[in-house]
Structures are given as structure tokens and as C-alpha cells.
C-alpha positions as CSV (number, residue, x, y, z in Angstrom):
1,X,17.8,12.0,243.2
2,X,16.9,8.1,243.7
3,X,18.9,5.6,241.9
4,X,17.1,2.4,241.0
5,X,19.0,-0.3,243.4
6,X,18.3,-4.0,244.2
7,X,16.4,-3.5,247.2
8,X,13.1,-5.5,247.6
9,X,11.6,-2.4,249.6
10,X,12.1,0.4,247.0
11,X,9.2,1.4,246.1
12,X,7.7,1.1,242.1
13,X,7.4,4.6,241.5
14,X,11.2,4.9,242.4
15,X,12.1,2.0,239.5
16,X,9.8,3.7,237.3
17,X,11.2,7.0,237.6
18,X,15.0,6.0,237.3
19,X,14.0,4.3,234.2
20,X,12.1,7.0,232.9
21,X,14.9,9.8,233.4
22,X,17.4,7.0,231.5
23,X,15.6,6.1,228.6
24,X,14.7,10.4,228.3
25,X,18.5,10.7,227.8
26,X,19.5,7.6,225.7
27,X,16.3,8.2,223.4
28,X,15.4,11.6,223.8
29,X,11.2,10.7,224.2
30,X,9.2,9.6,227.2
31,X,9.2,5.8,227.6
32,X,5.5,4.4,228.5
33,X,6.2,2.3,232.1
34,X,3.0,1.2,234.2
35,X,3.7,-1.2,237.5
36,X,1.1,-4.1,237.7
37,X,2.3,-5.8,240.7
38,X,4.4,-8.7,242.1
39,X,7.3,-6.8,241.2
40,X,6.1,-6.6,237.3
41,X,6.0,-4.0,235.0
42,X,4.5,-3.1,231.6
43,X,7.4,-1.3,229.5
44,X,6.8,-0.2,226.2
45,X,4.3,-2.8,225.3
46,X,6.1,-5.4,226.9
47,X,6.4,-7.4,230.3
48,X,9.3,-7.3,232.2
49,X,10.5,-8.3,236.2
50,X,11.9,-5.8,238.6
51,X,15.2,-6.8,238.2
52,X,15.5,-7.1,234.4
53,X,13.9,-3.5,234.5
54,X,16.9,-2.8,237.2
55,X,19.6,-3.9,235.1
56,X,18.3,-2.1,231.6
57,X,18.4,0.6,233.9
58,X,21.8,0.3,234.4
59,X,22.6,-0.1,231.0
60,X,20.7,2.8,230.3
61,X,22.8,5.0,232.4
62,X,26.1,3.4,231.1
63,X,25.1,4.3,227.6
64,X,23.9,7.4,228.2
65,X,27.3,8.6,229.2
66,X,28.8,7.4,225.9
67,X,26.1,8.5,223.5
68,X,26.6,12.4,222.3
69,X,23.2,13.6,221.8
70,X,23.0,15.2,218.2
71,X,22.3,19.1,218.3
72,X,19.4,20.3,216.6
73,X,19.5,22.0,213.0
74,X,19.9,25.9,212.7
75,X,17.1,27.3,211.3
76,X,17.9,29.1,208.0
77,X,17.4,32.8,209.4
78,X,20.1,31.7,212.2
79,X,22.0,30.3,209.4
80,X,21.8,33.8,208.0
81,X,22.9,35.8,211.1
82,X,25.4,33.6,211.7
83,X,26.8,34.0,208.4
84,X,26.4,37.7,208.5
85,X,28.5,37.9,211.4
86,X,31.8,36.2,210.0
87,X,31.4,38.9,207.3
């Protein structure tokens, strides 16, 4: 797995990636990232340096580890087994 570092050779696709798999955990949905050059990005409609894309990264990961992802709701037949069971 690559890790999104300040390193002037990593390449974009590397950046992008790290930031995708982040945001996927924080948010749960796929973020829409597209590299335009001169170590600039496009990031969910907005415009944003390598680095500042390097450090949300960061923060990304950090609140990741805090955030407890919610569980989905239990269909009503599962509801039902479930509830049959305890019987």
C-alpha cells in the first residue's frame, strides 16, 4: 500500500489514490479527484496544491480512525428471524 508523503517525485496517481481510499472511509462514497498538472489537482469541484491535498490526506486518515462508521439497518424479515430466535 503507498502512503501519500511529501516527496516531490511521487507520482499523481499515488496522491490520488491515498486520497481516494481516505475520503472512501471517512465518507463512505467515492471522491471525484483529476490531476491537471504543476502539482494541481481538481477535487470535488474545487482546486487545490499537492501539498494541501497531502495534508487533508492526513487528516483524513486521523479521522478515519476516530469516526465509527454507522451499521446499516436490518431489514424487517431479519428483524423477524432475529426476533424469532430469542423466542
Amino acid at each position: 500500500m503507498m502512503t501519500a508523503v511529501i516527496d516531490p517525485t511521487l507520482p499523481p496517481r499515488y496522491v490520488m489514490d491515498s486520497y481516494k481510499r481516505a475520503f472512501v472511509n471517512v465518507h463512505g462514497r467515492e471522491p471525484v479527484v483529476r490531476y491537471m498538472g504543476n502539482h494541481w489537482y481538481h477535487v470535488n469541484g474545487e482546486t487545490v496544491h499537492r501539498l494541501t491535498l497531502i495534508e487533508e490526506i492526513s487528516r483524513l486518515r486521523e479521522l478515519g480512525q476516530v469516526v465509527e462508521r454507522p451499521k446499516p439497518e436490518k431489514s424487517l424479515i431479519q428483524r423477524l428471524i432475529a426476533g424469532l430466535r430469542r423466542l
